[in-house]
Residue, then its C-alpha position, 0 to 999 in steps of 0.5 A: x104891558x099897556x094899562x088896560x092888559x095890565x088890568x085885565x091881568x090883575x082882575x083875572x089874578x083876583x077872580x082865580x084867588x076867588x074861585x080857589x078860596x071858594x073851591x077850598x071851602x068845598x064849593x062847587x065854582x058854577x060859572x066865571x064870567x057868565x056874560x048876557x046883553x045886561x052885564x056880566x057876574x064874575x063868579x058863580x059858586x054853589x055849596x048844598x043850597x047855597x049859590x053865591x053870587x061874587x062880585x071879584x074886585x081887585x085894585x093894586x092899591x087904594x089910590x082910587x078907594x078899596x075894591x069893596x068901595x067900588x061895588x055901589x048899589x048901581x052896581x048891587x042892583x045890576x048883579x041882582x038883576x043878572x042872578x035872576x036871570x041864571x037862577x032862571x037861565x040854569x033852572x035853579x028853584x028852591x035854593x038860598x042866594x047869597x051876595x058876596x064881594x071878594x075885594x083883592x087888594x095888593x094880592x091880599x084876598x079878603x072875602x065879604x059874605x052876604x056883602x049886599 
């Protein structure tokens, strides 16, 4: 398998261990991969009115720094961005939002809520 579909592969194991872990605590997954002309949320999930936005990092090691480490304030500024615009775009109001950040790191999943 080449590096990018190996990568590819191993982000979307990251994303399907996020979605369980939220599934499990009895959130509803909204979205996965919303994608607009700005970018791109990987996870969306709703308990009550609760909606998270997760940014799903997964890395095989930490030669290049941990997963977490990889979601600076451009990237913080873009997810924000792009929350309002599915808040908007699904006609969600009055509910409280939430950032979190699900860093997979040798298949091991932590979850950071309320990350950024």
């Amino acid at each position: 398998m080449s590096p990018d579909r190996s990568r590819v592969a191993h982000g979307r194991f990251g994303e399907d261990l996020a979605a369980a872990w939220y599934c499990d605590r009895g959130y509803e997954v909204l979205a996965r991969n919303w994608r607009v002309a700005a970018g791109e949320l990987d996870l969306v999930a709703r308990r009550g009115d609760v909606v998270v936005f997760c940014e799903v990092k997964a890395r095989a090691n930490a030669d290049y720094g941990t997963p977490a480490e990889a979601v600076g304030w451009a990237k913080q500024r873009r997810i924000r961005r792009l929350a309002l615009d599915f808040l908007a775009a699904e006609g969600l109001r009055g509910v409280e939002v939430r950032f979190d950040v699900a860093a997979v790191l040798g298949g091991k999943l932590e979850v950071i809520e309320g990350a950024f």
